[in-house]
C-alpha positions in Angstrom: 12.4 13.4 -14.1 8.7 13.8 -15.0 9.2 10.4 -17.0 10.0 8.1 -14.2 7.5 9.8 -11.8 4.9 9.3 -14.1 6.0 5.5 -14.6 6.1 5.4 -11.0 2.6 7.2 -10.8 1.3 3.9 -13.0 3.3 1.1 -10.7 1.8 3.3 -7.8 -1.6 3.1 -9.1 -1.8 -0.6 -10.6 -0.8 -2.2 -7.2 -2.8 -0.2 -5.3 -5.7 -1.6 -7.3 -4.5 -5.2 -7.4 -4.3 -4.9 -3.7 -7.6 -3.4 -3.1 -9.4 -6.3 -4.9 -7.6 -8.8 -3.1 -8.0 -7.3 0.5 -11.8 -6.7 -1.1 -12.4 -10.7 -1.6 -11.1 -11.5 1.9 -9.8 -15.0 0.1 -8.1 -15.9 3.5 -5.7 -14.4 6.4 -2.4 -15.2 4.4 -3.5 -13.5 1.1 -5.0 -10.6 2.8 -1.7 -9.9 4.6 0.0 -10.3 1.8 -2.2 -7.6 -0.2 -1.2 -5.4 2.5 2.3 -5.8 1.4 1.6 -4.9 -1.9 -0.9 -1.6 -0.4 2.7 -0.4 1.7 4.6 -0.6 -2.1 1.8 1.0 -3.5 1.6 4.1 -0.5 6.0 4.1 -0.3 5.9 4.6 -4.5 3.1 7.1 -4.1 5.3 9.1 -1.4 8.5 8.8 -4.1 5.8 10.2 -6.3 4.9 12.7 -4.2 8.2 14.3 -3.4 9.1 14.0 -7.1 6.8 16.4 -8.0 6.6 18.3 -4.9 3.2 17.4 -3.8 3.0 17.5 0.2 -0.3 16.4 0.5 0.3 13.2 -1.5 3.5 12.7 0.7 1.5 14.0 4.0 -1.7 11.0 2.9 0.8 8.0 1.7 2.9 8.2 4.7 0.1 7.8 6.7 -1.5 5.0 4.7 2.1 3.2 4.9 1.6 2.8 8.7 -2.3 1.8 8.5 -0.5 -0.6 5.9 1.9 -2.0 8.2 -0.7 -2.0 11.1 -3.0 -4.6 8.5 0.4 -6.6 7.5 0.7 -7.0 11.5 -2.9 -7.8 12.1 -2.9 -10.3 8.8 0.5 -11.7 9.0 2.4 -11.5 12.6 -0.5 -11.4 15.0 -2.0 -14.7 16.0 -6.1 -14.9 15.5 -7.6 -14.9 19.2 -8.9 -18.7 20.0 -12.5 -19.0 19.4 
């Protein structure tokens, strides 16, 4: 088991990265929302991760950065911009 947790570990980690640069260069509304997709893989992996190895506080922190996640995919994606 502690192979595919550490492969997860690594899919965990790379996307959160690729995300981060992508939500970091604000490119437009669309891409931004769609980094947020990749951020809620990134924090769900991280929580598989987490209760792999038995690691609360790594579950406790991803499940709450899946629903900031899922709050940004809303405010990027679903939501309308207000009219200027």
């Amino acid at each position: 088991m502690a192979g595919m947790s550490d492969f997860l570990g690594y899919v965990a980690m790379a996307t959160g990265i690729v995300a981060a640069v992508v939500v970091s260069a604000n490119l437009s509304r669309k891409i931004t929302g769609y980094a947020f997709i990749v951020f809620t893989v990134s924090s769900i992996v991280w929580v598989i991760v987490g209760t792999l190895k038995g690691e609360p506080p790594l579950i406790i922190q991803n499940v709450a950065l899946t629903a900031v996640n899922v709050f940004g995919i809303y405010r990027w994606l679903i939501r309308k911009e207000k009219p200027s």
